[in-house]
C-alpha positions in Angstrom: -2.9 21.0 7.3 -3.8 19.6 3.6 -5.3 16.1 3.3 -2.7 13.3 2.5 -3.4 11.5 -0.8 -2.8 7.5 -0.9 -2.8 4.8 -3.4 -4.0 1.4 -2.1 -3.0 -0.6 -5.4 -4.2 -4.5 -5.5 -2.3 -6.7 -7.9 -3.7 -10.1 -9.7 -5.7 -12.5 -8.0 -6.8 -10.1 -5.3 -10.3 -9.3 -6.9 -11.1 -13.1 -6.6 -10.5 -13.5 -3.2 -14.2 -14.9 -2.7 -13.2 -18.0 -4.9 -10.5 -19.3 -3.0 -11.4 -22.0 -0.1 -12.5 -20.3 3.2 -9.2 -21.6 5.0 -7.1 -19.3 3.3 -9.0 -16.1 3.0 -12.0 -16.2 5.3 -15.2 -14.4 4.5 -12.9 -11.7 3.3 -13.5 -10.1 -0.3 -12.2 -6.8 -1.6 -15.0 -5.2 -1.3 -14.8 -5.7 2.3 -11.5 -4.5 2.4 -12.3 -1.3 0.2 -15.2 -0.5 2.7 -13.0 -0.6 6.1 -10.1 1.4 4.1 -12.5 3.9 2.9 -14.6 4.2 6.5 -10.9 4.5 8.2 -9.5 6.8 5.9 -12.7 9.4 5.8 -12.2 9.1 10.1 -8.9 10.1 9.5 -9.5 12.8 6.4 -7.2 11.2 4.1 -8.0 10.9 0.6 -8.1 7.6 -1.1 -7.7 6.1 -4.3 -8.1 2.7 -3.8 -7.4 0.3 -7.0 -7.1 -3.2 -8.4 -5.7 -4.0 -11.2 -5.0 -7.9 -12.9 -3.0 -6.4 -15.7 1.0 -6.1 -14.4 1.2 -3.0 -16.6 -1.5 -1.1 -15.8 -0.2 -1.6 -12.1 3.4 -0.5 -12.7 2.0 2.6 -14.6 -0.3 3.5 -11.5 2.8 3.4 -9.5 5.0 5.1 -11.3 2.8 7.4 -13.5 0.5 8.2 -11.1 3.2 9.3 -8.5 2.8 12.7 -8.3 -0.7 12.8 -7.6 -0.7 10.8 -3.9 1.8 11.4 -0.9 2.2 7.4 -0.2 1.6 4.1 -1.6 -0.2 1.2 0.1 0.7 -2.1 -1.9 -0.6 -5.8 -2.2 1.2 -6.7 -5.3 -0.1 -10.2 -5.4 -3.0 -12.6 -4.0 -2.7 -16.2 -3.6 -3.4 -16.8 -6.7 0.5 -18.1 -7.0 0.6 -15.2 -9.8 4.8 -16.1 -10.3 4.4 -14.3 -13.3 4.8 -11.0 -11.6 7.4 -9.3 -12.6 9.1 -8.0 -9.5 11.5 -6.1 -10.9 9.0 -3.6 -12.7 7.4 -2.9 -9.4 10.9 -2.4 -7.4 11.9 0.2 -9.9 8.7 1.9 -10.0 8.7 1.7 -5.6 12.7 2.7 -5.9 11.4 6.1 -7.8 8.9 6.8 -4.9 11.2 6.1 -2.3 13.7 8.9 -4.2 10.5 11.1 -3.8 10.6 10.5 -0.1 6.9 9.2 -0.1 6.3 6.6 2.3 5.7 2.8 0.6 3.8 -0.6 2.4 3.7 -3.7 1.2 0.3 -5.6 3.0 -0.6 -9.2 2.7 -3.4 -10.2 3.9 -2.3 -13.6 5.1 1.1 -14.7 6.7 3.4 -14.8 3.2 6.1 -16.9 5.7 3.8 -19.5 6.6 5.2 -22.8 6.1 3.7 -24.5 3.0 2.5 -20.3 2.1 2.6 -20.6 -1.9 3.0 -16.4 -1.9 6.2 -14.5 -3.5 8.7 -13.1 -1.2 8.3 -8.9 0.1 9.4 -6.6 -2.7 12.2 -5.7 -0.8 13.6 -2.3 -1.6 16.1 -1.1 0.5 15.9 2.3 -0.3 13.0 5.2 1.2 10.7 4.6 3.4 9.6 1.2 2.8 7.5 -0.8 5.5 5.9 -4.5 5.3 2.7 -5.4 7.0 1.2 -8.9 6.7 -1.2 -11.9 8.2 -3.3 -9.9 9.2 -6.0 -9.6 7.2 -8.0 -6.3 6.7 -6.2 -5.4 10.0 -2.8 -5.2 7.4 -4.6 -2.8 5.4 -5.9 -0.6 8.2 -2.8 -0.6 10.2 -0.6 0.7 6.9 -3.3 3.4 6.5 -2.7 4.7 10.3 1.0 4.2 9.9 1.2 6.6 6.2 -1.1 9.2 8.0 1.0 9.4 11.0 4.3 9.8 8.9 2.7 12.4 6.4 1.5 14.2 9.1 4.5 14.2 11.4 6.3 15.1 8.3 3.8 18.1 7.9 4.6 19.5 11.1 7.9 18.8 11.3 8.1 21.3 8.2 5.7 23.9 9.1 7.6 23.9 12.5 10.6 24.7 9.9 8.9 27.4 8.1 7.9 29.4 11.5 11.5 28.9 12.7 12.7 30.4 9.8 9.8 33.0 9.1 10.8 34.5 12.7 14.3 35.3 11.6 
């Protein structure tokens, strides 16, 4: 089987997660988060590209540009840095494009977005593809979208080379 390729993208505010107060974070930083994806991900012989970006545009061209160079997208399109400035729309079209590519799409949060009180924009929300949502659970959001892209790219593999041998035996 090939390796799977995936995009962990990080929107604004995420690099900064050491500054914020320890209640809502932890001890957690990106670097930390970079390290488990990267140990998890080499266990699992998937190829990472693992990004953050503060610059909206620079994100939406990594999503959409960038598409054709990783089999699924792992997305945290905003800390808490109560970044409303986001423009959601740029980032559904771009995940709306992927999801026509049939490549598999999670949106992690680190912390519990529907926390009362939580000052965190809603889910991107795209309806169409093969869009999942993981959050609150700190690196363990993270981690569990990495197992959950590898299992569907690979179920997808076999699925199709279970195809091929079907139709090869004709």
């Amino acid at each position: 089987m090939t390796k799977n390729k995936l995009l962990v993208i990080n929107g604004p505010g995420l690099a900064d997660l050491g500054n914020y107060d320890g209640n809502t974070y932890g001890d957690i930083t990106l670097a930390k988060i970079k390290d488990k994806c990267c140990e998890l991900c080499e266990q699992l012989g998937v190829i990472l590209d693992f990004r953050q970006t503060n610059d909206e545009d620079e994100m939406f061209r990594a999503i959409a540009k960038d598409s054709d160079c990783y089999d699924a997208l792992i997305i945290n399109p905003v800390g808490y840095s109560r970044a409303a400035s986001v423009e959601f729309e740029l980032y559904r079209s771009a995940i709306k494009m992927i999801a026509h590519l049939h490549k598999p799409v999670i949106e992690v949060h680190i912390t519990n977005i529907f926390k009362q009180g939580a000052e965190i924009t809603k889910p991107l929300q795209v309806p169409e593809g093969e869009m999942g949502f993981i959050c609150g659970l700190g690196v363990q959001s993270y981690l569990l979208a990495i197992k959950a892209v590898n299992k569907r790219l690979n179920d997808k593999q076999t699925s199709f080379h279970k195809q091929v041998r079907v139709y090869s035996s004709r």
